[in-house]
N, C-alpha and C positions, 0 to 999 in steps of 0.2 A: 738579226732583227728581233726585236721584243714580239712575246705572243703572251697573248690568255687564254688560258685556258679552263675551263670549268667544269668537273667530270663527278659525277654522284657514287659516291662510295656509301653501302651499306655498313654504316657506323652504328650500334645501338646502344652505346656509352662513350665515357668520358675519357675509359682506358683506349678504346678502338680509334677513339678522334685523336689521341694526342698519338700517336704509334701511326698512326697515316702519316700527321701533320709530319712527325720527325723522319718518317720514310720520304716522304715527299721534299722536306726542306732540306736533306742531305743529299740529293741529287744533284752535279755538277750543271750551273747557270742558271738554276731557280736562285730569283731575288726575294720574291713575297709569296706567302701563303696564307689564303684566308679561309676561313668556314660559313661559309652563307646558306640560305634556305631558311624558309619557316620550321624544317624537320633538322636543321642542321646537319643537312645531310652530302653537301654539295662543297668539295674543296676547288677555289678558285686560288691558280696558280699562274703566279708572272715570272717569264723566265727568260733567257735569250739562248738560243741553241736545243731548247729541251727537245726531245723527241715524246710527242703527246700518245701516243700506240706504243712506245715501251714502257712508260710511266706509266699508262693505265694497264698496261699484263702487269708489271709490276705489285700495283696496288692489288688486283683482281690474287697476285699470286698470297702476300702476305697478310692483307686487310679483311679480304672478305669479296660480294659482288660490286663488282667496279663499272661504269658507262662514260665513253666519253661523250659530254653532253654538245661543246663549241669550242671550237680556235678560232680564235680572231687577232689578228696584227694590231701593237698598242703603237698608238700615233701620239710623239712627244709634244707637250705642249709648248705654244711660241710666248716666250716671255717677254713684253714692251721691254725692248730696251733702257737703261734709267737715263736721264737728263746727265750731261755731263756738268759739273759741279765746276764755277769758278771758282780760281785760286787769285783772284784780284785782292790786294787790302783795300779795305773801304778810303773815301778818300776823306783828309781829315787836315784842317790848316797848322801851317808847319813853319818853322824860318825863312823856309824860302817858297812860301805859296804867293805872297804877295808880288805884283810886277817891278824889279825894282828901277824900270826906265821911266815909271809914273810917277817915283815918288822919290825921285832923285833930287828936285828941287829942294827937300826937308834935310836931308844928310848936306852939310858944306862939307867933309871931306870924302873921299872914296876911300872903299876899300880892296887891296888887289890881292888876288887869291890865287 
């Protein structure tokens, strides 16, 4: 099952945030990583299977001071279904649109097919 997760790493540059980011995104069933806060200091992580307490010793071991802040389970969105599309051809008059028992009197011979 998908979780988020969102854990405040003490990042104080650009080197510390990208060296998290790629600790974090090389981890087996992290799908997304992002960097939110007004201090940019909060990496929010979607993953399936992650283990969020070894991912944050982790960080805590290589990055700097690590907190795990929330886990929460991502609920997939339901897509409306689309309209199933006919495949009719439009209908359009043709040789043989016309009834030809109505208008048998105008032909004097027949034709047999």
């Amino acid at each position: 099952m998908k979780q988020k997760m969102v854990i405040r790493v003490h990042m104080t540059c650009d080197k510390c945030r990208s060296k998290a980011m790629g600790l974090v995104a090389s981890i087996y069933g992290v799908e997304r990583v992002e960097i939110q806060g007004d201090d940019r200091d909060r990496l929010a992580v979607v993953g399936d299977g992650v283990d969020a307490a070894n991912l944050t010793a982790c960080l805590r071991k290589k990055v700097g001071n690590a907190d795990l802040l929330t886990v929460e389970a991502v609920v997939p969105e339901k897509k409306p279904a689309p309209a199933p599309e006919t495949t009719e051809a439009p209908w359009c008059p043709g040789y043989y649109s016309w009834p030809a028992a109505a208008y048998s009197h105008c032909y004097p011979y027949t034709y047999s097919m």
